[in-house]
PATORLO-180126 format. One record per residue (C-alpha): residue number from 1; residue in three letters; z, x, y negated. Coordinates in steps of 0.02 Angstrom, whole numbers, plus 32768, in hexadecimal, padded with zeros to 4 digits. Layout:
// PATORLO-180126
  pos  code    up  east  north
  NUM   ALA     Z     X      Y
...
//
This chain:
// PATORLO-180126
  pos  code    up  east  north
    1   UNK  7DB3  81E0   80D9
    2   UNK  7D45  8263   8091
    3   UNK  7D2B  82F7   80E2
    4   UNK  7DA6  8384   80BC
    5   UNK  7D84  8420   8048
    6   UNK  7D64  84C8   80A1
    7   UNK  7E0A  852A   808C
    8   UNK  7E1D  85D8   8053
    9   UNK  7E28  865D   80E9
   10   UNK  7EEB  869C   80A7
   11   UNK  7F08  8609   8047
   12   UNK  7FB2  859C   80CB
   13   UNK  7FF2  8507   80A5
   14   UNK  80A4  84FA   80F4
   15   UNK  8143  848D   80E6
   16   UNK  81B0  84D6   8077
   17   UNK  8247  855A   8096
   18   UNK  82D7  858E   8050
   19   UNK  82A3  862A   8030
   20   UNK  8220  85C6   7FBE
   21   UNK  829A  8589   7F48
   22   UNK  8297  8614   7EBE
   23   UNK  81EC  861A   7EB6
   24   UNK  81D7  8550   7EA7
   25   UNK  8258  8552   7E31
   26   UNK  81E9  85D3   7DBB
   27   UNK  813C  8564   7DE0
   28   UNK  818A  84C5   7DC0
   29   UNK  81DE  84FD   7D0D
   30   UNK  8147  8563   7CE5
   31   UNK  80D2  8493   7CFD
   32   UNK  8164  8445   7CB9
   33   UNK  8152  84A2   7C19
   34   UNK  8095  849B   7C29
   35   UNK  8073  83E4   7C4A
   36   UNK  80FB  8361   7C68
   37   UNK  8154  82FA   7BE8
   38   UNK  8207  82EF   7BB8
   39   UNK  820B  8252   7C46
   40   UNK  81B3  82A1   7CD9
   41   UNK  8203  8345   7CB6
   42   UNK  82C7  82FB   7CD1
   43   UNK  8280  82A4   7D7D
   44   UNK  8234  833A   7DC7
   45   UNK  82D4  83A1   7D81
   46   UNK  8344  831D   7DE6
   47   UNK  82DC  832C   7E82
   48   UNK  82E6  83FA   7E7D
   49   UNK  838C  83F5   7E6C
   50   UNK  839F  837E   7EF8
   51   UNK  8347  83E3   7F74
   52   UNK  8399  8496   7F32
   53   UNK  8446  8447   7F4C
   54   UNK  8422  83EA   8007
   55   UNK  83A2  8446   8043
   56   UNK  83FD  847B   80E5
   57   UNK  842D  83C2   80F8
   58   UNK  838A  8374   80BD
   59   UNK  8326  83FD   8159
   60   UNK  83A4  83B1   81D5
   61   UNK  8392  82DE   81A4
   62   UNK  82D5  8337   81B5
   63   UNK  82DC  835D   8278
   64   UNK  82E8  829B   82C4
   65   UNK  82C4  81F7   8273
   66   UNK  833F  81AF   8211
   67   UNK  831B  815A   815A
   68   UNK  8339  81F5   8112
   69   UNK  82CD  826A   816F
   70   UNK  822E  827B   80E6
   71   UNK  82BE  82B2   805E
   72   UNK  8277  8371   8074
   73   UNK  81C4  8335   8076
   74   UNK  8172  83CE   8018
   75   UNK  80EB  8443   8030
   76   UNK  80B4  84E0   7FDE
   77   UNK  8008  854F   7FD4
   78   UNK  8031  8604   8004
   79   UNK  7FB3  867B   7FD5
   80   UNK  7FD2  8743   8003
   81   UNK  8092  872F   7FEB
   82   UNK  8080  86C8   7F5A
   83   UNK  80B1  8609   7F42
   84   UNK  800D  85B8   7EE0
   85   UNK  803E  8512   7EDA
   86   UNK  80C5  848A   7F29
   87   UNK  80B5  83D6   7F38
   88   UNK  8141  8351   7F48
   89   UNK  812B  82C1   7FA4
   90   UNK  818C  8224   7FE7
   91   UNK  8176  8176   8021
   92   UNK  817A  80FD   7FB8
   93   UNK  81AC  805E   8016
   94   UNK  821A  8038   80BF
   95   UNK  8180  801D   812D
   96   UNK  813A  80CB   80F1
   97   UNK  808F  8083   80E6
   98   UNK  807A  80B6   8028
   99   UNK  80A8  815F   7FF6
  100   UNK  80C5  81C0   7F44
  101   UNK  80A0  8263   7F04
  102   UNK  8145  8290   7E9F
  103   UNK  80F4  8333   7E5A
  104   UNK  8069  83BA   7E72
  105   UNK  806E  8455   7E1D
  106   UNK  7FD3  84E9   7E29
  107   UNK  801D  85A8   7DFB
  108   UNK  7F8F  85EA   7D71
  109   UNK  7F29  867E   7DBC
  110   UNK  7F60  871B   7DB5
  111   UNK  7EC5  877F   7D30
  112   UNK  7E73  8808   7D8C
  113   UNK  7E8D  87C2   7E3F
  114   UNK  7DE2  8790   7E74
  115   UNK  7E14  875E   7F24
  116   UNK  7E96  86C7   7EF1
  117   UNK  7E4A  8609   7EFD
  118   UNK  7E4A  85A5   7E70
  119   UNK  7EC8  8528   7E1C
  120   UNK  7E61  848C   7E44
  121   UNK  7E3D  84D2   7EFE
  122   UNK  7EFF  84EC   7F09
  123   UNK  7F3A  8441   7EC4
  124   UNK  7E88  83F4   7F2E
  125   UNK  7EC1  8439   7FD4
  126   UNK  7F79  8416   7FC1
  127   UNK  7F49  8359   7F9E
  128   UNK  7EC1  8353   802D
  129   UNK  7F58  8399   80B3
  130   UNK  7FD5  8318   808A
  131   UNK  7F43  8294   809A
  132   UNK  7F1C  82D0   814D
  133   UNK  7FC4  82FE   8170
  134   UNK  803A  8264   8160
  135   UNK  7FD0  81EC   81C9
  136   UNK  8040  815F   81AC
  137   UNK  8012  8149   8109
  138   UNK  7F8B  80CD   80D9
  139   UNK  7F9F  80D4   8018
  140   UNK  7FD5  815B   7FA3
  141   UNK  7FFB  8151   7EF2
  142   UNK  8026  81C3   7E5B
  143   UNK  8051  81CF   7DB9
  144   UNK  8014  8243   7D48
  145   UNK  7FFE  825C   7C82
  146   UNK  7F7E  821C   7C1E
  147   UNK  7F6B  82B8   7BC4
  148   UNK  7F70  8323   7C6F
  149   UNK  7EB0  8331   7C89
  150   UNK  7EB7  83B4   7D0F
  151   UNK  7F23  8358   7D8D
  152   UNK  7ECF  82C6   7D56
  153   UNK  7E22  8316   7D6F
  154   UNK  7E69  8365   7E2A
  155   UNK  7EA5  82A8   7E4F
  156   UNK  7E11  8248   7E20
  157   UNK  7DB7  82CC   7E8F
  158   UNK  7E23  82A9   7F2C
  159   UNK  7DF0  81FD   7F19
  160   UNK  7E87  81B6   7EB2
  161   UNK  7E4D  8119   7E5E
  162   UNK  7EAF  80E4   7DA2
  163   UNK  7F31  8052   7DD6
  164   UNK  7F94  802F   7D43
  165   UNK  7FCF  807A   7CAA
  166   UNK  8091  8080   7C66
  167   UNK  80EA  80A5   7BDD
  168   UNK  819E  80F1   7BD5
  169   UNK  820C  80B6   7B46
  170   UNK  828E  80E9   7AF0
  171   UNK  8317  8080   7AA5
  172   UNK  8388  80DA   7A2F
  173   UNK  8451  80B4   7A24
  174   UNK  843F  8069   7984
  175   UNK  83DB  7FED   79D1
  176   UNK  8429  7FC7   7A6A
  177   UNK  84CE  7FB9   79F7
  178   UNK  8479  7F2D   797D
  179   UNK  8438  7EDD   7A34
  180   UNK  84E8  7ECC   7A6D
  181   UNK  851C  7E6E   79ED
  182   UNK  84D3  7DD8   7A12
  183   UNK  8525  7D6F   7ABF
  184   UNK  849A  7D6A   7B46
  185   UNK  845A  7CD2   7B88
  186   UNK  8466  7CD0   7C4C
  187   UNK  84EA  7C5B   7C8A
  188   UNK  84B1  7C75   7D50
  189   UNK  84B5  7D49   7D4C
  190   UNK  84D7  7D76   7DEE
  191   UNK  850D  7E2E   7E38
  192   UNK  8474  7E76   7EB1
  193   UNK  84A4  7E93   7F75
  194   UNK  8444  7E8C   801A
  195   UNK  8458  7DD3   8034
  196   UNK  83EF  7DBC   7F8D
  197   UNK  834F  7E2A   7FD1
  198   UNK  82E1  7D96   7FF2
  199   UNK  8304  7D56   7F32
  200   UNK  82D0  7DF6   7EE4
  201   UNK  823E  7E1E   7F5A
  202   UNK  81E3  7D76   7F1C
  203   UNK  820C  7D9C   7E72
  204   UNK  81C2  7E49   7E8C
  205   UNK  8123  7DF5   7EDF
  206   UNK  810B  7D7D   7E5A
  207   UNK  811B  7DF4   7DC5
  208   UNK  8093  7E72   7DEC
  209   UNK  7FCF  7E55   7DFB
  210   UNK  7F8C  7E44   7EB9
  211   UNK  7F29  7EFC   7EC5
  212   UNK  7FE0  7F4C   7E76
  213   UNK  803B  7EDB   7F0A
  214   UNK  7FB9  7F1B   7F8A
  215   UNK  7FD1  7FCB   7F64
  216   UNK  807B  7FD4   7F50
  217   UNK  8096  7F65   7FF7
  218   UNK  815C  7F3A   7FF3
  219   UNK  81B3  7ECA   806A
  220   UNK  8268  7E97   8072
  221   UNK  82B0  7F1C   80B5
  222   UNK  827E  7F7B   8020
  223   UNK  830D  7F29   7FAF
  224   UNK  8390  7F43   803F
  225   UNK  840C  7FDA   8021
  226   UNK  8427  800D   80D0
  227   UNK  84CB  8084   8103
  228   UNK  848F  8136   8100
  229   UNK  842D  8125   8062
  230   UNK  84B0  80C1   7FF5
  231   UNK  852E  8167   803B
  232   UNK  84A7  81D9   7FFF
  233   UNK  849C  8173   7F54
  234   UNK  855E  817E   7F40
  235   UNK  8550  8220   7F64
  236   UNK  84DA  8250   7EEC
  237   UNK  851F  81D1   7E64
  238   UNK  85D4  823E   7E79
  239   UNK  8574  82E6   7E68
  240   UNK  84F9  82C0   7DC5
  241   UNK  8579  824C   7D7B
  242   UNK  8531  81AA   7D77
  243   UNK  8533  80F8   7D98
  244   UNK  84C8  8065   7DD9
  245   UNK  84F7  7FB0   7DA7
  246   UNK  847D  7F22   7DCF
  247   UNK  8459  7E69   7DBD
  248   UNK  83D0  7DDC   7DCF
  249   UNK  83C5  7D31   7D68
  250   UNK  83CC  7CA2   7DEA
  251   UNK  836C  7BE3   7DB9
  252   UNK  83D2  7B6C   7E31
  253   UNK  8353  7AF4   7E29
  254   UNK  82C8  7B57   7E78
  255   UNK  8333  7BC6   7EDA
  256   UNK  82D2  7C63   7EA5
  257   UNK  82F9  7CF8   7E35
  258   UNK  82AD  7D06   7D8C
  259   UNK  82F0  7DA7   7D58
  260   UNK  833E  7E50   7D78
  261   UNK  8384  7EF4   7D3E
  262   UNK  83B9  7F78   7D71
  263   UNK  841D  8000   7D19
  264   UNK  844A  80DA   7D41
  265   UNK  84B9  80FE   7CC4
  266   UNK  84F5  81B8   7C99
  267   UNK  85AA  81D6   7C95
  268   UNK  859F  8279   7C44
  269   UNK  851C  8260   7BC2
  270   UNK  8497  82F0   7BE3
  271   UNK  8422  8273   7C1D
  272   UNK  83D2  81C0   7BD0
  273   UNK  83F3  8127   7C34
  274   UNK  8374  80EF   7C93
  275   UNK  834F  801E   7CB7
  276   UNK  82E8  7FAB   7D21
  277   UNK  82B0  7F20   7CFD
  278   UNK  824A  7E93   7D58
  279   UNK  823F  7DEF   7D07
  280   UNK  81DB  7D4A   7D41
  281   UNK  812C  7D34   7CF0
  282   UNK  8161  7C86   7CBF
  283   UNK  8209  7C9C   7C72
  284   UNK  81CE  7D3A   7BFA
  285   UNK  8266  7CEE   7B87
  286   UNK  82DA  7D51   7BE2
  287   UNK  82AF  7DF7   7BA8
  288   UNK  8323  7DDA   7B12
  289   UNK  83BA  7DA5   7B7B
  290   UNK  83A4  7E30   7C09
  291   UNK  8395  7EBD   7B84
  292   UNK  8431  7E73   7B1D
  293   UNK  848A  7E70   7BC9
  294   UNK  844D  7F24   7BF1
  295   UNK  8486  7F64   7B51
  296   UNK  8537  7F11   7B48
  297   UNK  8545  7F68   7BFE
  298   UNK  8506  801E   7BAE
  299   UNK  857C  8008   7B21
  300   UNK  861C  8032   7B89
  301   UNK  85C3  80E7   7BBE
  302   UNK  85A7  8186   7B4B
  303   UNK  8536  8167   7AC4
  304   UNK  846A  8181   7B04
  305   UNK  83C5  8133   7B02
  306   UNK  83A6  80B1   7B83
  307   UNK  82EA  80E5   7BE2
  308   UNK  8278  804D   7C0E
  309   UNK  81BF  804D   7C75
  310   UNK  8137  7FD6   7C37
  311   UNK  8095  7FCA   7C9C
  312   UNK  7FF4  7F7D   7C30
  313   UNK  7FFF  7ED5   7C95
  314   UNK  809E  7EAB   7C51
  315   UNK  8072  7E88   7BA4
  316   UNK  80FB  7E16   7B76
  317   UNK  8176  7E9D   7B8E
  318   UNK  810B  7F2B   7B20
  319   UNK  811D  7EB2   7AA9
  320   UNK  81CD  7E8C   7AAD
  321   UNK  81F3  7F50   7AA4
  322   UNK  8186  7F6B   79FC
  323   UNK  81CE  7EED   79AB
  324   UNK  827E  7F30   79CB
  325   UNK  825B  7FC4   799A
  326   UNK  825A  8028   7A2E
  327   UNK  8208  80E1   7A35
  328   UNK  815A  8115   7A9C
  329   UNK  8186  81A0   7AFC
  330   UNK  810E  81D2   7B85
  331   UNK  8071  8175   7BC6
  332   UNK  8041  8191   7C61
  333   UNK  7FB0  815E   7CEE
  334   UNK  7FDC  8129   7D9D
  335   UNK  7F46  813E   7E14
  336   UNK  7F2D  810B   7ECF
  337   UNK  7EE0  8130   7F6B
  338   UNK  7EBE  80E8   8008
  339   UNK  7EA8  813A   80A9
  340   UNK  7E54  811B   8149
  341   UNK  7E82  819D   81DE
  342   UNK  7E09  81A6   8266
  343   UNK  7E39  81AF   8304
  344   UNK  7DF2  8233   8381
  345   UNK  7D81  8202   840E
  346   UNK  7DD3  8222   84BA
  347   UNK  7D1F  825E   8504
  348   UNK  7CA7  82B5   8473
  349   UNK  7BFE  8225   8468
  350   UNK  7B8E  82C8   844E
  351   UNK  7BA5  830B   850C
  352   UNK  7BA5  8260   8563
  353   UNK  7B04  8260   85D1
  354   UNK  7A9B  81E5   8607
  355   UNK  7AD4  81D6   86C2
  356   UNK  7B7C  81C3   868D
  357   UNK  7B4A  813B   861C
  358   UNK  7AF2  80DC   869E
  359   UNK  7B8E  80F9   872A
  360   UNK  7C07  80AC   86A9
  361   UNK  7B98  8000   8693
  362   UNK  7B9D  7FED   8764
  363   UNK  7BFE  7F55   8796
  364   UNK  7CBB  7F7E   87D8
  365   UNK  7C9A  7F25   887B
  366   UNK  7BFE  7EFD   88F3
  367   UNK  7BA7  7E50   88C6
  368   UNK  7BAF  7DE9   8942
  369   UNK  7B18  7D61   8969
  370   UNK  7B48  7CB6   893D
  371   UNK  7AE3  7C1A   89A1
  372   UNK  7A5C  7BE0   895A
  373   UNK  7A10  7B21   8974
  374   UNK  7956  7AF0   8955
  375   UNK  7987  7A49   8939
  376   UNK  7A04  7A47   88E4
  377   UNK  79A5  7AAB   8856
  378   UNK  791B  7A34   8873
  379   UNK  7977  79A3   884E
  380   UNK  79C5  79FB   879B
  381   UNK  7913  79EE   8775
  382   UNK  78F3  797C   86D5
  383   UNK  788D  78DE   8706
  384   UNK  7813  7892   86AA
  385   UNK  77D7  77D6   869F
  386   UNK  775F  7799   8646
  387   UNK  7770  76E8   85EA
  388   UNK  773C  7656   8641
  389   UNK  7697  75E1   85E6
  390   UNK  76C7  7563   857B
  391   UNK  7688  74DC   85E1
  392   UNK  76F7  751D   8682
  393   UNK  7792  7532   8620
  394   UNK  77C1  7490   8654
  395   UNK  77B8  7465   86FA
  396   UNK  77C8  739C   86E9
  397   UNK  7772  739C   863B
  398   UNK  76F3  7324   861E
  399   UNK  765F  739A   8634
  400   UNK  76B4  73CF   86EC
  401   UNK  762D  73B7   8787
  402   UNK  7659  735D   8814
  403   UNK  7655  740A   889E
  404   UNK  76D2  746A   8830
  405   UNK  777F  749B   8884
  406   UNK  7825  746D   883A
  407   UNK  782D  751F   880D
  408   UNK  7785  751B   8793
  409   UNK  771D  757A   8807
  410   UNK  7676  752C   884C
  411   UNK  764C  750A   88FD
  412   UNK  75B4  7541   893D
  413   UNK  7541  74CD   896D
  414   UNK  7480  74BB   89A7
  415   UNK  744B  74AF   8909
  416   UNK  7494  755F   88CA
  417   UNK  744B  75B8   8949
  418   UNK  73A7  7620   8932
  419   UNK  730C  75E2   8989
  420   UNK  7303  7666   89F4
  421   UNK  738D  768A   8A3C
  422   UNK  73AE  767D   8AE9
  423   UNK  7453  7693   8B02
  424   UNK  74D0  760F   8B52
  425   UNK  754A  75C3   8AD8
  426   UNK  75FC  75F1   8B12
//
């Protein structure tokens, strides 16, 4: 991780209070209006809303771990009394090993006040603390838009690299109406449930590119609904007035999933219906039959567009969406980061001295002496023999004299012995 920016002497970056909530609600209008599209603009609305309404209940899920406890997971810049920015974070899978900036928004400087720190040191800062903050995170993404060049320029200097680019879409009633018409073509459409997570996790898998997969880093409990967060999802379906329905194409003869949706539906009709859809890079033909299913589903709700996500590997479904029509509305850029925490020596390397080096490589115990045998090491000794002359390798060869052993060695005999020697034979 690179090193962190020098912070501003007044400049605090807290977790966020109640008291907060006015002024958040000012700075996040004030970069709604500013920067974020139509799409982003209803998310971050939802989110504010969310935390205004449960904030008492959000700070106490907050206090011990539960699934719930990183719903309040947002931090502010407070700079002589004044908010300067806020940043919204959350995890974005089960294993909390990837994590998502849901929004960052930098308060303008106030003109004549020399002493205040800049936007970019602001947004730079707030970024850099939730890096070295939330150690269990090992990836973080965001999404920003394409036309955004300041939070682009602040991410891309925190070390976000661009992952993937998507498209929202737009599909008008009249559209979804002529869709409807026609009878879909999925005779093994199953409803979603727990027992089904394995199915849609190697569909999800499949359908993405491997550096997408790595970053994003979902398992199966990441398509389980557990108990406390489908009661918060009722809960916050009764309160906003809106509905989930779900389903996944099955192929029997492969036992896999090749497809899935997944539809929030408004009851009230302030707000566009929003789908999700994940369809197997092999059967592409089923975009036509899941968005004729979706839209003979959005027909029985108040009349509004239906809001799809396209990333720029999934070509076949751009395609599909231009040719029925459907609207551009926002483009945006997701970027990623990875992080590496290091961990703190226990004893600083810089103070270590030299005898303390040396009494940490001494043995644990006393040696002790071991025996030690001349001959046995003299007899580990390699031996070498020489070859034998041609004429001696065989003893009972033709060419063999008469005093050689059975053995091939040669007797000794008067003969062999020098003239002057005066020794006995033995």
């Amino acid at each position: 991780m690179s090193s962190t920016l020098p912070e501003t002497s007044n400049l605090v970056i807290r977790q966020c209070q109640r008291r907060d909530l006015e002024q958040l609600e000012r700075l996040m209008a004030t970069d709604r209006d500013a920067h974020q599209t139509p799409a982003v603009q209803s998310d971050a609305t939802r989110r504010f809303q969310q935390m205004r309404r449960w904030y008492g209940l959000m700070k106490g899920l907050s206090l011990f771990p539960n699934p719930l406890q990183h719903l309040l997971s947002t931090y502010v810049a407070e700079q002589d009394g004044q908010l300067r920015g806020v940043i919204q974070v959350s995890p974005f899978n089960q294993t909390r090993s990837t994590w998502r900036v849901d929004q960052i928004a930098v308060a303008a400087p106030t003109p004549g006040d020399v002493g205040q720190s800049s936007p970019s040191s602001v947004g730079t800062q707030l970024l850099r603390y939730c890096l070295q903050t939330i150690w269990e995170a090992r990836t973080w993404l965001i999404e920003v838009n394409v036309n955004d060049n300041d939070i682009i320029g602040l991410c891309r200097q925190s070390g976000f690299q661009p992952l993937a680019q998507m498209t929202y879409w737009a599909i008008a009633p009249h559209l979804l109406q002529t869709l409807a018409e026609r009878e879909p073509d999925l005779p093994n459409l199953l409803p979603v449930g727990n027992v089904d997570a394995s199915l849609l996790y190697q569909l999800d898998t499949v359908s993405m590119p491997p550096h997408v997969r790595q970053v994003f880093d979902r398992h199966i409990s990441d398509f389980k609904t557990g108990v406390l967060h489908s009661a918060s999802q009722g809960v916050n379906r009764w309160l906003n007035q809106t509905e989930t329905l779900s389903g996944y194409v099955f192929e029997p003869q492969r036992k896999a999933a090749i497809g899935y949706f997944k539809l929030r539906l408004c009851n009230s009709g302030t707000q566009p219906h929003e789908a999700q859809i994940t369809v197997h890079p092999a059967y592409t033909w089923l975009y036509p039959e899941l968005f004729c299913q979706m839209a003979k589903v959005v027909r029985a709700y108040p009349e509004q567009s239906l809001r799809v996500i396209s990333s720029d590997y999934q070509p076949e479904r751009e395609d599909y969406l231009g040719q029925i029509g459907a609207e551009q509305t926002d483009h945006t850029l997701m970027l990623s980061r990875s992080v590496w925490h290091k961990l703190r020596e226990a004893k600083p390397l810089e103070g270590l001295q030299l005898p303390e080096v040396l009494q940490s490589l001494q043995p644990v115990r006393k040696p002790i002496p071991s025996r030690f045998s001349l001959i046995e090491s003299i007899r580990q000794l390699p031996q070498v023999q020489s070859n034998p002359p041609a004429d001696l390798a065989h003893p009972n060869g033709p060419t063999a004299s008469p005093h050689e052993s059975s053995s091939g060695a040669v007797k000794p005999t008067p003969s062999n012995r020098s003239p002057d020697s005066n020794c006995p034979q033995g």
